[in-house]
C-alpha positions as CSV (number, residue, x, y, z in Angstrom):
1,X,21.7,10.0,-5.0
2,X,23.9,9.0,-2.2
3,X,23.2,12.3,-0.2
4,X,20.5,12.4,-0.7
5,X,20.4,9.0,1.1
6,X,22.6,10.4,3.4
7,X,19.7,13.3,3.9
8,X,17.4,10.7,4.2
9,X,18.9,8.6,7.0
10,X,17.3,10.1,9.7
11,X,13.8,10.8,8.1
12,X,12.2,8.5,10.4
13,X,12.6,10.3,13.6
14,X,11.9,13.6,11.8
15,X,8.9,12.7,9.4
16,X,10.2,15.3,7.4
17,X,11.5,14.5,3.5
18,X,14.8,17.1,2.8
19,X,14.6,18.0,-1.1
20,X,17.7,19.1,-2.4
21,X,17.2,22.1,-5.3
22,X,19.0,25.1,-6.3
23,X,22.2,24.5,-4.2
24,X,19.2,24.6,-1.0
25,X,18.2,21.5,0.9
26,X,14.0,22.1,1.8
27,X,12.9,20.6,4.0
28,X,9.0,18.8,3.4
29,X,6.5,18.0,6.2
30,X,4.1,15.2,4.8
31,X,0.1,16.5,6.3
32,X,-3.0,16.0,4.8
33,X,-3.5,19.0,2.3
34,X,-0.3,18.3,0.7
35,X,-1.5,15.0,0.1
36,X,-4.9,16.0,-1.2
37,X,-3.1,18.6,-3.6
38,X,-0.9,15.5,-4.9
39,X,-3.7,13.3,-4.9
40,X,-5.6,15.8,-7.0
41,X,-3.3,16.8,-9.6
42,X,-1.3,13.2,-10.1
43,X,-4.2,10.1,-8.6
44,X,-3.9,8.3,-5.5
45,X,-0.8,8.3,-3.5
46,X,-0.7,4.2,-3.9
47,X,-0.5,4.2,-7.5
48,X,2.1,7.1,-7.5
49,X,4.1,5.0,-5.4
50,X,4.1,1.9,-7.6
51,X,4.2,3.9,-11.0
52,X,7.3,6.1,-9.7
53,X,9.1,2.4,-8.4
54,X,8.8,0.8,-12.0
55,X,10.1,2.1,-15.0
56,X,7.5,3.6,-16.6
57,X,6.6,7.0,-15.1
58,X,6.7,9.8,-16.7
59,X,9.1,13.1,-16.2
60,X,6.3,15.7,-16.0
61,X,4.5,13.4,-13.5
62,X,7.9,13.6,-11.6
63,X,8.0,17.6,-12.3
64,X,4.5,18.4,-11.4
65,X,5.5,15.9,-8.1
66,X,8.4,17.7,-7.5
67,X,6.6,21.2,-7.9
68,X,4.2,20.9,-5.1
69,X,6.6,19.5,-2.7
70,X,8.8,22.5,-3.5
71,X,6.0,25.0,-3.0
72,X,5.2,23.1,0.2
73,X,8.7,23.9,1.4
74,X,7.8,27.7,0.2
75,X,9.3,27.6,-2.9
76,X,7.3,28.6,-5.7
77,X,9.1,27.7,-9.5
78,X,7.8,27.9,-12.7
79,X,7.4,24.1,-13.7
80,X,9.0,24.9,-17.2
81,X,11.9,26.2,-15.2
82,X,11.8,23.6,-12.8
83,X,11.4,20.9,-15.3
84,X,14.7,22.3,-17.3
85,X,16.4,22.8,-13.7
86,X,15.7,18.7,-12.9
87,X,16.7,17.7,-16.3
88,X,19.9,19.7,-16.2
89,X,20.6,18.1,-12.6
90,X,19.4,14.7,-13.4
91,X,16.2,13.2,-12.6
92,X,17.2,10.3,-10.4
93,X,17.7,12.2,-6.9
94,X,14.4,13.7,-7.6
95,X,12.6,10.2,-7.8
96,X,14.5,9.1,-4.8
97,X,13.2,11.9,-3.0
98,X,9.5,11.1,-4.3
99,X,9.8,7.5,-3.5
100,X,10.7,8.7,0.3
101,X,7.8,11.3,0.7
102,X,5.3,8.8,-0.4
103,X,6.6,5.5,1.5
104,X,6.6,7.8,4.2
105,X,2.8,8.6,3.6
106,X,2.2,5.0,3.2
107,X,3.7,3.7,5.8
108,X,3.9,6.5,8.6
109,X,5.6,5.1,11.7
């Protein structure tokens, strides 16, 4: 988690989100059709936002999140795959990153 904080740090200036998979760091340009795609397979980006802060989201909602922000970055995985991949690596860095992309949505600068 902390390097990907590290990754993070200069996000701001960038309005890119760097995803970390595979050994690879991808890098994830938050526009409109990305957003609709999440929108339309997971709800609204607000509630993903405050289901993914508390503690009761679930790890195929973090999977599928994960899935389309990879293929955005033009990586295509197989979401059993993936799923077994994140699970192997640990789930938190994954949330960080998800938490990022959509505070960045929310509150673009």
């Amino acid at each position: 988690m902390r390097r990907l904080r590290e990754e993070t740090r200069f996000m701001g200036k960038t309005n890119t989100v760097p995803l970390r998979f595979e050994n690879h760091v991808f890098t994830v340009t938050p526009d409109f059709a990305l957003v609709r795609e999440i929108e339309n397979e997971l709800g609204s980006i607000s509630a993903l936002r405050e289901t993914f802060s508390r503690t009761g989201w679930l790890a195929s909602d973090l999977v599928t999140f994960t899935q389309i922000l990879l293929q955005a970055a033009g990586k295509s995985v197989d979401y059993l795959l993936l799923g077994n991949a994140m699970l192997r690596e640990g789930l938190m860095h994954y949330l960080v990153a998800a938490q990022v992309f959509l505070d960045m949505v929310l509150h673009a600068e």
